[in-house]
Phi, psi and omega in degrees: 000147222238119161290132187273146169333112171299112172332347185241007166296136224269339137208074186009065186046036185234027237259322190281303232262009026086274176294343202263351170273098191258001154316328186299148186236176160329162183239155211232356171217144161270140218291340192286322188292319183286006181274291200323308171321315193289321183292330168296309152010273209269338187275331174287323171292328169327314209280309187305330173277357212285149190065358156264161190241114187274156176242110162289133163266105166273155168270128168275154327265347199295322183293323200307327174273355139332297163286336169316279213325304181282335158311301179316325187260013152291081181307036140223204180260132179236132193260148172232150193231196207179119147236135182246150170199166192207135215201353175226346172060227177251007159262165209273029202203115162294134186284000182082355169229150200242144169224157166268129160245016169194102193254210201288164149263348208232143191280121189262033156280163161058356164246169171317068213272111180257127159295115198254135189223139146272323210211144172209133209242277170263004181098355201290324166289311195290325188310326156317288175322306166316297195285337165285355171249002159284319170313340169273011172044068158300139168300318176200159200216122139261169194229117189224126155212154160311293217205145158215175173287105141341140193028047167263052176301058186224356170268336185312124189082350195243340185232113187261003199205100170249135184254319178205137172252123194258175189260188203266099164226175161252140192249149174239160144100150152057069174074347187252123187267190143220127201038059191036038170232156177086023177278304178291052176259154202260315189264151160276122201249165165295167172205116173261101188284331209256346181298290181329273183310349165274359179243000000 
């Protein structure tokens, strides 16, 4: 009989490949801390929502477990859509110009939108982002990410549902890869990106 992974393991059964890695850092949110957040999360859009049915728009790929996640914790009925863009490709430096590569299927006039973000950094995709979907006479565009910079006050009012703020490294782990790998780590790790560039 074959056991399934604990979900709360310290590196979701990726453990060889993980060590075999020496960029990899500390983890800096844990899958537990980042369950309780996501549960607060979603009981404040509840509370913001009531009597309405919001359609989250996750960002591909990194927001999807996120947005599962948060979905869940919403006590109410919720529709969810997908857009991928892209703006770093597998480096670790945004290249400064953002494309859609996959946009919604669902006409988002007149509904409620919340945009699902994993990570939000100088703002440059969400701003994009924002204006293509404000052009789409949404009723309301709220803004939710999982992680931001520390002291990036230039987000203040523009991300209304922040789950945790980090300093500026680059993080894996819980949807965020490098070069599509590390996206299932249950938890969020350091990345020594510059480790990286030297190999």
């Amino acid at each position: 009989m074959t056991t399934a992974p604990d979900p709360q393991a310290p590196d979701s059964g990726l453990g060889s490949m993980l060590a075999s890695d020496p960029a990899v850092g500390d983890v800096l949110l844990s899958g537990s801390e980042i369950a309780h957040r996501v549960a607060e999360m979603g009981a404040q859009i509840t509370a913001d929502y009531v009597g309405r049915e919001p359609l989250l728009v996750a960002v591909l790929k990194g927001a999807v477990m996120f947005a599962s996640d948060l979905s869940r914790a919403i006590d109410l009925p919720v529709e969810m859509d997908f857009m991928a863009v892209s703006s770093y490709g597998s480096s670790t430096r945004s290249s400064g110009v953002v494309r859609i590569l996959k946009d919604l299927d669902i006409d988002i006039a007149g509904r409620d939108v919340i945009l699902v973000e994993d990570i939000v950094e100088s703002g440059l995709t969400l701003s994009y982002l924002r204006r293509s979907l404000l052009a789409r006479s949404p009723a309301s565009l709220a803004v939710c990410s999982l992680l931001t910079r520390e002291h990036n006050g230039s987000l203040d009012g523009i991300v209304d549902y922040i789950g945790f703020r980090l300093p500026p490294v680059w993080v894996i782990g819980y949807g965020l890869d490098l070069a599509q790998k590390y996206r299932n780590l249950t938890e969020i790790r350091a990345y020594d990106s510059e480790a990286l560039d030297e190999h």
